[in-house]
DSSP file (Angstrom, degrees, kcal/mol; ACC not computed):
  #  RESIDUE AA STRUCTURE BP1 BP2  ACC     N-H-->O    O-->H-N    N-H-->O    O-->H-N    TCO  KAPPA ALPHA  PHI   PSI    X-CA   Y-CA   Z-CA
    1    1 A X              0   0    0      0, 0.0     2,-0.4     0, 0.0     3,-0.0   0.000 360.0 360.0 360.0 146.9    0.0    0.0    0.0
    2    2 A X    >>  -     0   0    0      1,-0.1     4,-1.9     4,-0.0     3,-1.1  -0.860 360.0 -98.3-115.1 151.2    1.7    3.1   -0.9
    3    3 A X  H 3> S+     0   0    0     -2,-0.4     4,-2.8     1,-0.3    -1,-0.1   0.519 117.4  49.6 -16.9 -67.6    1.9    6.3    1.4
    4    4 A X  H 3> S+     0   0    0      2,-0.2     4,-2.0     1,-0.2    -1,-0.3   0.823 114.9  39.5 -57.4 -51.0   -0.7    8.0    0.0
    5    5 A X  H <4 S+     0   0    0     -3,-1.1     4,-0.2     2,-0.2    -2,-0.2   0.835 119.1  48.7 -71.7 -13.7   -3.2    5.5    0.0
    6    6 A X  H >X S+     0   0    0     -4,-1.9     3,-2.5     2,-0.2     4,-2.4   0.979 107.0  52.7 -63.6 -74.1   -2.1    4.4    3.2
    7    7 A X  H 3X S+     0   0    0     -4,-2.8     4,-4.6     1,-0.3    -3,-0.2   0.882 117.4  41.4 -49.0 -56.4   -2.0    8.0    4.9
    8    8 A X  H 3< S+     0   0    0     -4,-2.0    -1,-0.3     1,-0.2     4,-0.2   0.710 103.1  66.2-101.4  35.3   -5.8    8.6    3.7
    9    9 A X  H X> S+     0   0    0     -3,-2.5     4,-2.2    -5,-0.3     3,-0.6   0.793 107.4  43.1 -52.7 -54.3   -6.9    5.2    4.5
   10   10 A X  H 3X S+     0   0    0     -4,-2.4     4,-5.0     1,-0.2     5,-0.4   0.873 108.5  50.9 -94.0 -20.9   -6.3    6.2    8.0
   11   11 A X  H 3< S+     0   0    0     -4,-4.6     4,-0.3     2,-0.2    -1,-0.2   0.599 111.4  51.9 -98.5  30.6   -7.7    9.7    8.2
   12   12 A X  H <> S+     0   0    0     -3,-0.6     4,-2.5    -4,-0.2    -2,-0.2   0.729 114.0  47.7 -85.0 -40.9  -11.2    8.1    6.6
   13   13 A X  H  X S+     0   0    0     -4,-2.2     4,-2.2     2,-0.2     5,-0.2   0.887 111.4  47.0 -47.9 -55.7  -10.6    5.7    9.5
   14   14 A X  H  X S+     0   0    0     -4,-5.0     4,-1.7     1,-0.2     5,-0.3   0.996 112.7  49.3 -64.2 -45.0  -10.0    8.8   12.1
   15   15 A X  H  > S+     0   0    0     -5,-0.4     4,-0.8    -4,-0.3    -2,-0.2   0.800 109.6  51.4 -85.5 -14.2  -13.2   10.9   10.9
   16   16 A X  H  X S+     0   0    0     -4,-2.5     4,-3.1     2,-0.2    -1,-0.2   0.985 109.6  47.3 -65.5 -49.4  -15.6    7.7   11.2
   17   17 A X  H  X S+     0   0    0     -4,-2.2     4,-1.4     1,-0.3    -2,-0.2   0.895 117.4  49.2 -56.2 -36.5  -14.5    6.9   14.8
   18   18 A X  H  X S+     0   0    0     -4,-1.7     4,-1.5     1,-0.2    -1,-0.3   0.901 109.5  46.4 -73.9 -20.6  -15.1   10.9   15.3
   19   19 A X  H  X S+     0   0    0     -4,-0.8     4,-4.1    -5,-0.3     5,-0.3   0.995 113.2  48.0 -70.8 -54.7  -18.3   10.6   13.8
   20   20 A X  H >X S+     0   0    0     -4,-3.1     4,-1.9     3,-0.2     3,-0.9   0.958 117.9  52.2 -43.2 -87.8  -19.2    7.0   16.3
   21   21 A X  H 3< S+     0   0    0     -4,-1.4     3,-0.3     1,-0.2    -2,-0.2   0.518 112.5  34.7  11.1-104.5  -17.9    9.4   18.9
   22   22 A X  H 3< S+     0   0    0     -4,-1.5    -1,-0.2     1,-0.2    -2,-0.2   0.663 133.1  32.9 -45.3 -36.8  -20.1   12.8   18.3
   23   23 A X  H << S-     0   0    0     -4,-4.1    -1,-0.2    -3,-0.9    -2,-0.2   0.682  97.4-136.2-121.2  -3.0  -23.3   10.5   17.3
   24   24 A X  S  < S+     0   0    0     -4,-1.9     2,-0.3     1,-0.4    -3,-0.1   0.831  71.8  70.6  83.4  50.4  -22.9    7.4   19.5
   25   25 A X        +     0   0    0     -5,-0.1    -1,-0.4    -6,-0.1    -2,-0.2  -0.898  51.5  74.8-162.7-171.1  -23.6    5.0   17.2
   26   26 A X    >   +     0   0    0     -2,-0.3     3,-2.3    -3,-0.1     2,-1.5  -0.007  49.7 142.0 104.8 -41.5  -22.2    3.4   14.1
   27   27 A X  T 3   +     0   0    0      1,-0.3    -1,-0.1   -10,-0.1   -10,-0.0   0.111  68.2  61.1 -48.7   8.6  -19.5    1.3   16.2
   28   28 A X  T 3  S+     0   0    0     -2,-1.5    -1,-0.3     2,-0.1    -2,-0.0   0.819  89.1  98.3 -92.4 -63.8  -20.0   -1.8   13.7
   29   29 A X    <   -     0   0    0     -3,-2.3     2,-0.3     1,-0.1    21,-0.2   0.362  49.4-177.3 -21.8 166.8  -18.9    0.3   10.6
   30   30 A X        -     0   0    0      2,-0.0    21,-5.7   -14,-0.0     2,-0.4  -0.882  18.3-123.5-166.3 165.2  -15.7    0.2    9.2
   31   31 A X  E     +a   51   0A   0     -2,-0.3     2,-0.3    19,-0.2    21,-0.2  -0.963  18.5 178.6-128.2 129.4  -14.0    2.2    6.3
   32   32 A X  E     -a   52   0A   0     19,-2.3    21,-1.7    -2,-0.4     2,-0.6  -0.940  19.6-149.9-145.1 105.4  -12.4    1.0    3.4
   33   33 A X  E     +a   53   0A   0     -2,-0.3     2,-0.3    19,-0.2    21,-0.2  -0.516  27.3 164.3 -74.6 121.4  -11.0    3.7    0.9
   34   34 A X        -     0   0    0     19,-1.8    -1,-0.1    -2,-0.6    22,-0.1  -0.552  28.5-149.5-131.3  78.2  -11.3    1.8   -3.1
   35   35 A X        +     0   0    0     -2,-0.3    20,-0.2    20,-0.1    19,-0.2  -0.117  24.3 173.4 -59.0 149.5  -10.9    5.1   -5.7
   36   36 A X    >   -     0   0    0     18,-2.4     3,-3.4     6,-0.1    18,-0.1  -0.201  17.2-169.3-156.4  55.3  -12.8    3.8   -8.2
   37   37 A X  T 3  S+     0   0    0      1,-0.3    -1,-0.1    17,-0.1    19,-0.1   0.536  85.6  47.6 -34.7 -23.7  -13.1    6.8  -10.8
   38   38 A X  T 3  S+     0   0    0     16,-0.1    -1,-0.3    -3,-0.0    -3,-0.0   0.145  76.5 127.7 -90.0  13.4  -15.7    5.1  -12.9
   39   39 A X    <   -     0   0    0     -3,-3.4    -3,-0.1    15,-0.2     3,-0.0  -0.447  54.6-151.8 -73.3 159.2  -17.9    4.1  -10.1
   40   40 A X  S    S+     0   0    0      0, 0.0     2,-0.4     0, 0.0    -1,-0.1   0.458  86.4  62.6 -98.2  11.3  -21.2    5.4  -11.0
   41   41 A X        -     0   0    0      1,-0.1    13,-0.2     3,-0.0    -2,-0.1  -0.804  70.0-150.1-124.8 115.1  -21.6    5.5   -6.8
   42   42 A X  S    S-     0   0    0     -2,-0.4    12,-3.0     1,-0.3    13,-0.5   0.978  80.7 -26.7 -40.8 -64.6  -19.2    8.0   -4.2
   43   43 A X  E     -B   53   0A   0     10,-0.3    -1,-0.3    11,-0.2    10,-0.2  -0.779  61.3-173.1-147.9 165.0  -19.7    5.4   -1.5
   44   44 A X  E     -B   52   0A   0      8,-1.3     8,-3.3    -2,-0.2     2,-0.9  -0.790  25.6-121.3 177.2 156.7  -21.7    2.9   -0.2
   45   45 A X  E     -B   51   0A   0     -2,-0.2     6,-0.3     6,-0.2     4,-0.1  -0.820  34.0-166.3-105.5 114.5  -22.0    0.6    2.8
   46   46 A X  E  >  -B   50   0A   0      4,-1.3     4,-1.6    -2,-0.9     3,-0.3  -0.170  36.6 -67.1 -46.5 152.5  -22.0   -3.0    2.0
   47   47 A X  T  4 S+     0   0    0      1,-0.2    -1,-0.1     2,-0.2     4,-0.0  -0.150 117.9  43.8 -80.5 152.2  -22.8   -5.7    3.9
   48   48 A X  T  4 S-     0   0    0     -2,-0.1    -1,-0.2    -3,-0.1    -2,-0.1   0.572 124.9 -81.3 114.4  12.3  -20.6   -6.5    6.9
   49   49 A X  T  4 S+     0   0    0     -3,-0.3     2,-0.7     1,-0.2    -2,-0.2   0.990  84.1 146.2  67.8  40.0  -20.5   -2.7    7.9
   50   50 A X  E  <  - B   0  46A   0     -4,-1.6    -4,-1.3   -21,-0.2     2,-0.8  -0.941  39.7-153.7-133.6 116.8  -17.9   -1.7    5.5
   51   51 A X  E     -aB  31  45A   0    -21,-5.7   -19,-2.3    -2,-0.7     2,-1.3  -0.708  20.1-157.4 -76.0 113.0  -18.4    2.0    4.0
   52   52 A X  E     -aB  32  44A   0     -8,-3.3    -8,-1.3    -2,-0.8     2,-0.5  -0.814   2.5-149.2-110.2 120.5  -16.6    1.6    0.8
   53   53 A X  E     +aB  33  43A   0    -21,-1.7   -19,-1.8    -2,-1.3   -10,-0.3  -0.822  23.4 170.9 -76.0  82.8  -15.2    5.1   -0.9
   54   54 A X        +     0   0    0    -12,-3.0   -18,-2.4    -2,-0.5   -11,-0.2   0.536  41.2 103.4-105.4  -5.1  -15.0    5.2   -4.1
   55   55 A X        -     0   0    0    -13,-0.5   -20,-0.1     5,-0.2     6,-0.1  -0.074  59.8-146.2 -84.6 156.1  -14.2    9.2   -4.8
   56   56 A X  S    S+     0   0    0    -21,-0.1     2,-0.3     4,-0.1    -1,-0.1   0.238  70.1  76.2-106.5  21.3  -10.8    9.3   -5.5
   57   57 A X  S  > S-     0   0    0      1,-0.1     4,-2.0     0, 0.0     5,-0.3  -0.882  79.9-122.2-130.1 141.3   -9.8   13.0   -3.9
   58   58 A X  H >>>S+     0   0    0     -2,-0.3     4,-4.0     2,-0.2     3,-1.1   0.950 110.6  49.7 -60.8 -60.3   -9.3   13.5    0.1
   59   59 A X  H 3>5S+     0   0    0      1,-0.3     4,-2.5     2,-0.2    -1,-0.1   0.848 111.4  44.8  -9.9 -70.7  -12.0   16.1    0.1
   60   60 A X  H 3>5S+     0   0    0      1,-0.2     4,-2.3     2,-0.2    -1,-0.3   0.722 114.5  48.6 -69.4 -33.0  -14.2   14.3   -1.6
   61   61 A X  H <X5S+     0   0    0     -4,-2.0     4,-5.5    -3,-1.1    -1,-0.2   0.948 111.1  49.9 -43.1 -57.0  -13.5   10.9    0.5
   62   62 A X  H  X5S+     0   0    0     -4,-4.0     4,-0.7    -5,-0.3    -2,-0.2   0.826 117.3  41.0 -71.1 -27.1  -13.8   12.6    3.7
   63   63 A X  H >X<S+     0   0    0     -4,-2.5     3,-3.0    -5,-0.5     4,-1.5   0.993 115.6  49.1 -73.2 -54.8  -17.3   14.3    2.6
   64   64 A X  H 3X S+     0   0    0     -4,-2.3     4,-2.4     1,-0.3     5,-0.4   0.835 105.4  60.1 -53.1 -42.2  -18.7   11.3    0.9
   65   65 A X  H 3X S+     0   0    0     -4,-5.5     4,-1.3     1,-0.2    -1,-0.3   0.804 109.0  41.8 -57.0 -27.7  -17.8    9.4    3.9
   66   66 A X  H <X S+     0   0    0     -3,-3.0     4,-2.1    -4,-0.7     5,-0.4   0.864 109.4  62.2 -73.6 -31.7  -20.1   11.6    6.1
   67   67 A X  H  X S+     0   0    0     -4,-1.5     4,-3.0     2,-0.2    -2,-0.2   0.955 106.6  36.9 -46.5 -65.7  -22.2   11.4    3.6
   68   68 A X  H  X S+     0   0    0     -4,-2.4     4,-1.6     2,-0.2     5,-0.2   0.804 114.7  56.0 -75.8 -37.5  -22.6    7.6    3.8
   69   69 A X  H >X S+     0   0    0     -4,-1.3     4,-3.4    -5,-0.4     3,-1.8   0.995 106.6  50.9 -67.8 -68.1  -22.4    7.5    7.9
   70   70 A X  H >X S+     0   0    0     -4,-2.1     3,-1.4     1,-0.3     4,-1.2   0.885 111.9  47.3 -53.6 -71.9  -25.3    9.9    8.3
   71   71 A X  H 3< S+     0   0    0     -4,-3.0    -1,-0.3    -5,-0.4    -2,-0.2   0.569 114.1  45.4 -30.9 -35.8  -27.5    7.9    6.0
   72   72 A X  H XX S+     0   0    0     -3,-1.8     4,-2.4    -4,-1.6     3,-1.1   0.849 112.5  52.0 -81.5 -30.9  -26.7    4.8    7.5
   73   73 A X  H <X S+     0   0    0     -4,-3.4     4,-0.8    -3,-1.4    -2,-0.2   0.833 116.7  36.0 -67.5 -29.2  -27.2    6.4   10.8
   74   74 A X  H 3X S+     0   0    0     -4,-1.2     4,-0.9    -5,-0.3    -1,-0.3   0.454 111.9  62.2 -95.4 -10.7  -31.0    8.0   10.0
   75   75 A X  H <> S+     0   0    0     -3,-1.1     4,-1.4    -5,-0.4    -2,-0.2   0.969 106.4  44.4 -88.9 -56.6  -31.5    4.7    8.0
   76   76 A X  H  < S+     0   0    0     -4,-2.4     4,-0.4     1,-0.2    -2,-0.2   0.781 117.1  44.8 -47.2 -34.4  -31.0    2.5   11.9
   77   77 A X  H >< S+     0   0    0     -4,-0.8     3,-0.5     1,-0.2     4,-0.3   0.995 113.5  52.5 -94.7 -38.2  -33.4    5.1   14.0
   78   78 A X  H >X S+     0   0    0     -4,-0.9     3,-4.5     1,-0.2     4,-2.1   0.800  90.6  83.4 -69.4 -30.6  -35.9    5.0   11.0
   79   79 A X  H 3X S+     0   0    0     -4,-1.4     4,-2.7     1,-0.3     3,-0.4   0.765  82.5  53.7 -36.4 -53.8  -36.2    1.0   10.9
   80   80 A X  H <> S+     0   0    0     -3,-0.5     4,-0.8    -4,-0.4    -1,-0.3   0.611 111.0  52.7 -66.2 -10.5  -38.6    0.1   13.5
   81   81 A X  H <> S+     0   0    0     -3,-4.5     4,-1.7    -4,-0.3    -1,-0.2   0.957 117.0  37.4 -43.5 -57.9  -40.8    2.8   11.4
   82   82 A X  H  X S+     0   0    0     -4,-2.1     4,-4.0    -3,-0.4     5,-0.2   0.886 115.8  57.5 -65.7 -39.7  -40.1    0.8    8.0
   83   83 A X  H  X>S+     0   0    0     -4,-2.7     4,-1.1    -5,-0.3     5,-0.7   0.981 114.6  34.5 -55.0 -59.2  -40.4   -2.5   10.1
   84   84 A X  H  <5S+     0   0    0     -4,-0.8     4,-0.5     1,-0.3    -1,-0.3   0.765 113.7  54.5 -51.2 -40.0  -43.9   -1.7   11.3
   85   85 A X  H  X5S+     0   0    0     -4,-1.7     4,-3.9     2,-0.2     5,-0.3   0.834 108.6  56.0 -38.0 -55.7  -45.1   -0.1    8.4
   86   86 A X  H >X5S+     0   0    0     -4,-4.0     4,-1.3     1,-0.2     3,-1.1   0.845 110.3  42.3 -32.4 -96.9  -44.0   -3.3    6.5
   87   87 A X  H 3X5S+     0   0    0     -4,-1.1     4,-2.0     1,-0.3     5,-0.4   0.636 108.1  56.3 -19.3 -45.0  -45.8   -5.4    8.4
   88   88 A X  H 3><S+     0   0    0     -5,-0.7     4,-3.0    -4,-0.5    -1,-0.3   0.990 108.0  52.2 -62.8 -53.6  -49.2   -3.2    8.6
   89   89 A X  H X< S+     0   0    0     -4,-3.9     3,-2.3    -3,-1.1    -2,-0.3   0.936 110.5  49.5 -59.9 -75.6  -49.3   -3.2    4.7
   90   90 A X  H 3X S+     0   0    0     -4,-1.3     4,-1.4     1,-0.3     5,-0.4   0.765 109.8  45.4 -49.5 -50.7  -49.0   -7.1    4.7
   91   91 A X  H 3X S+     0   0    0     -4,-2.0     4,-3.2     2,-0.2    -1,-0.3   0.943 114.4  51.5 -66.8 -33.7  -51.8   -7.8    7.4
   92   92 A X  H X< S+     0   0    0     -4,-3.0     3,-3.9    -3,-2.3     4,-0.3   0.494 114.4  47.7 -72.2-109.3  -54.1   -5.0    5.1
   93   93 A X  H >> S+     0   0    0      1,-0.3     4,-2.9     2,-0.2     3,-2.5   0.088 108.5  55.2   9.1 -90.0  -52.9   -7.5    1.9
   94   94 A X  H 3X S+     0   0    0     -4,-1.4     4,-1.6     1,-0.3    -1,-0.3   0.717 115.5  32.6 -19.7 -58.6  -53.9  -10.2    3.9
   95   95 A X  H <X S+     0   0    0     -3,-3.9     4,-1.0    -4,-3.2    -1,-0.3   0.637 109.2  60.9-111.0  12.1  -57.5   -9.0    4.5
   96   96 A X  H <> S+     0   0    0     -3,-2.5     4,-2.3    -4,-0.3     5,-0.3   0.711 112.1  44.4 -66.8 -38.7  -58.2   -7.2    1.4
   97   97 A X  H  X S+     0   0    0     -4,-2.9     4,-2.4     2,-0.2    -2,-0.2   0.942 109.3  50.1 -83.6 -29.8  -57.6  -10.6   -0.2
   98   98 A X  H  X>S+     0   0    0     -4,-1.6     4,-2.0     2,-0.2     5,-0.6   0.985 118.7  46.0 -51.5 -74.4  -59.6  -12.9    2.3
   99   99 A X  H  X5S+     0   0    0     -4,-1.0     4,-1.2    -5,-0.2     3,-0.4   0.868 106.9  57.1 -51.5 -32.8  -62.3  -10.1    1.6
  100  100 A X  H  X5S+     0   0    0     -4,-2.3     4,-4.4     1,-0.3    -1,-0.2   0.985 111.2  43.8 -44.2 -67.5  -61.5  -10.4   -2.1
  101  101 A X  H  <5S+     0   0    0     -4,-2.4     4,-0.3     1,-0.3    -1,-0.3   0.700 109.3  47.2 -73.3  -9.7  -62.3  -14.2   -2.1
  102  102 A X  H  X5S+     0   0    0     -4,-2.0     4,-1.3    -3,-0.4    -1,-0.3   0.620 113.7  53.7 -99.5 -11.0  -65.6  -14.6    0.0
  103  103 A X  H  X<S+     0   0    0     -4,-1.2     4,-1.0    -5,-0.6    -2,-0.2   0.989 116.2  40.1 -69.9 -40.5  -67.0  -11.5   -2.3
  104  104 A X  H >X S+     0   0    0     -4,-4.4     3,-4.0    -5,-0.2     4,-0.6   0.827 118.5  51.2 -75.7 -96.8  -65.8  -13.8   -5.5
  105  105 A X  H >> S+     0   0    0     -4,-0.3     3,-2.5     1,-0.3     4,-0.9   0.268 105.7  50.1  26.2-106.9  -67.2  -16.7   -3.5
  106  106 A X  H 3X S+     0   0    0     -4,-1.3     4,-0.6     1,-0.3    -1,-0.3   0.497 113.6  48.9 -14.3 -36.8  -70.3  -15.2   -2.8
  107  107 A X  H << S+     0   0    0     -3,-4.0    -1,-0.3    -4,-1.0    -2,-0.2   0.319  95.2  68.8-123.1  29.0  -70.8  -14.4   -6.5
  108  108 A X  H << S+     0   0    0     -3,-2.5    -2,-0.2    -4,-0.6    -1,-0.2   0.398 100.6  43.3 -82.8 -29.9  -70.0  -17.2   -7.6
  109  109 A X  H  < S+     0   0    0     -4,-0.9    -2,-0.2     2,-0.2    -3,-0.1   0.844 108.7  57.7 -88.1 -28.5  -73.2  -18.9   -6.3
  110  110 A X     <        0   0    0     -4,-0.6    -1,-0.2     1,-0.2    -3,-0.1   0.706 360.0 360.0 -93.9  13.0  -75.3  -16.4   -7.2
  111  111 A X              0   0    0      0, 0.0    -1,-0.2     0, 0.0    -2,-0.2   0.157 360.0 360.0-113.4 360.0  -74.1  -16.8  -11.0
């Protein structure tokens, strides 16, 4: 690994732990710098917790990397919305179609 990718390797590494710090979550994550000039994607977190970076500038690392922490971090407090929401629409599915079928049911006998 050569100096430069080394050196900001670790200060993507220092401003996530400040970021777990300041918002006191995150502490699974990890950061993994891959310049990837053709990505059509900055970042993204993959599975296993790994924020992967694809912008090929420090700047641009160090923003994208906030970028990608905040998102995940409002993505975690939002789940048990998404979960629950999930869940509501499938039990309405559930008994719109039970109603679906004794109404076809029903008019089926009288045809």
């Amino acid at each position: 690994m050569s100096a430069v990718v080394h050196d900001l390797q670790r200060k993507l590494e220092a401003e996530l732990e400040k970021l777990k710090r300041v918002l006191q979550m995150g502490y699974e994550l990890k950061v993994v710098w891959a310049p990837d000039p053709d990505s059509n994607l900055s970042g993204e977190v993959v599975s296993g917790g790994v924020i992967c970076i694809y912008d090929d500038t420090e700047e641009e690392a160090i923003s994208t990397l906030r970028h990608e922490f905040l998102d995940y971090a409002i993505s975690q407090v939002i789940l048990p919305y998404r979960e629950v929401t999930n869940k509501l629409i499938s039990l309405i599915n559930e008994d719109a179609y039970k109603r679906k079928e004794r109404l076809v049911e029903a008019l089926n006998k009288i045809l």
